[in-house]
C-alpha positions in Angstrom: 9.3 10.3 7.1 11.8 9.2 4.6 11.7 6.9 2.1 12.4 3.3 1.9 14.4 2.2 -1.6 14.1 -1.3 -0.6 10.9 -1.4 -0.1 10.3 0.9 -3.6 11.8 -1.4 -5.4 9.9 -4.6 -3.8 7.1 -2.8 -4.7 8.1 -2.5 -8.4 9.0 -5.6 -8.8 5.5 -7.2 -7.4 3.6 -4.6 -9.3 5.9 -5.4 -12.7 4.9 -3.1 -15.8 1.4 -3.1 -15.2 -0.8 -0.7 -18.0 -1.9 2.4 -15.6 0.8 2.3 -12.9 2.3 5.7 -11.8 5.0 7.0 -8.9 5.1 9.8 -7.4 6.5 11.2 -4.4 3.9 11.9 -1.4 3.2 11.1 2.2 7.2 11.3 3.0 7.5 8.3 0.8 6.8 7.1 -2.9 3.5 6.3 -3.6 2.2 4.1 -6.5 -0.8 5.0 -8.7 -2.9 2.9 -10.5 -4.7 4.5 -13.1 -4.4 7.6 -11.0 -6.0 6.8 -8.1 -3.6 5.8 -4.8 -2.9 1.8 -4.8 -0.1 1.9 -1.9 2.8 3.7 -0.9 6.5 3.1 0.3 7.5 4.7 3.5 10.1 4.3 6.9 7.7 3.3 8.6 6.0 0.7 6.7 4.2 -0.4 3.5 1.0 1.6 3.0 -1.8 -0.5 1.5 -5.3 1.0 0.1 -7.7 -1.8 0.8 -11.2 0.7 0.8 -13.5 1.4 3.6 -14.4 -1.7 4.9 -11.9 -3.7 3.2 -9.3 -4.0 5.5 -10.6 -6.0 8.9 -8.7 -9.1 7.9 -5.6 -7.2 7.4 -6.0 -5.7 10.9 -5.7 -8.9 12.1 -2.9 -9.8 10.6 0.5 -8.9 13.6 2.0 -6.2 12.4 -0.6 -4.5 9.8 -2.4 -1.4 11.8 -4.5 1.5 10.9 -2.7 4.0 9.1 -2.7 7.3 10.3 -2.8 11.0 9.1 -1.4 13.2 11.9 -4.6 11.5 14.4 -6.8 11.2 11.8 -7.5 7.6 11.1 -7.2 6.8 7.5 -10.2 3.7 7.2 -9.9 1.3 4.1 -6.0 2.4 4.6 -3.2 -0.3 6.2 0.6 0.3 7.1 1.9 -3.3 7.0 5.8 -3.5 9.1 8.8 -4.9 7.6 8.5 -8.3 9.0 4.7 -8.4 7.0 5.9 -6.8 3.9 9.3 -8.9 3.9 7.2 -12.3 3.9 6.5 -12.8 0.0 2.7 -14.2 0.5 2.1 -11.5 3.2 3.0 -8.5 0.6 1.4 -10.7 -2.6 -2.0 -10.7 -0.3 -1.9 -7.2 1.0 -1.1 -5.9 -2.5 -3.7 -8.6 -4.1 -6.0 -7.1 -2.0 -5.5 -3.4 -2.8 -5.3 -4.6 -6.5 -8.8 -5.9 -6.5 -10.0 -2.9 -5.4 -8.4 0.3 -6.8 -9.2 -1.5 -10.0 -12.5 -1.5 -9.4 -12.3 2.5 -9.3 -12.9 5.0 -12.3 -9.4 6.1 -13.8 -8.9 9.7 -13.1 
């Protein structure tokens, strides 16, 4: 994978200068911490999204959010959203509203 430095900087700009937020390079991409614990990522191939186990059946249903992957393994509470989700300002603002409300909800590491 490769990274995506329009999509990085989307990401920045949504997330603003939030108390706790971290980058760091990881998956093939730039992932973004909150607190230390994983809130989403910035790949190629998508927008990663941490929703939690559970979390995440309404973004399945959304065209053009699915499963994210590792290798075969299937990553649950995890979401790759495509370009056409993550380039639609409400789309992103509720995937990473969603994935706000819960890695916050996590101890710092």
């Amino acid at each position: 994978m490769t990274r995506d430095p329009g999509l990085e900087e989307l990401l920045r700009e949504e997330l603003g200068d939030r108390s706790g937020l971290t980058e760091k390079s990881m998956f093939g991409g730039r992932a973004f911490l909150l607190n230390g614990n994983l809130l989403c990522g910035a790949r190629s191939d998508g927008m990663l999204i941490r929703l939690g186990k559970g979390n995440d059946g309404w973004a399945l249903a959304l065209p053009g959010v699915i499963q994210m992957l590792s290798g075969e393994r299937v990553m649950h509470g995890w979401v790759r959203a495509t370009a056409a989700v993550y380039g639609d300002d409400a789309l992103r603002r509720r995937l990473l509203d969603g994935a706000l409300a819960y890695v916050e909800s996590l101890p710092g590491k």
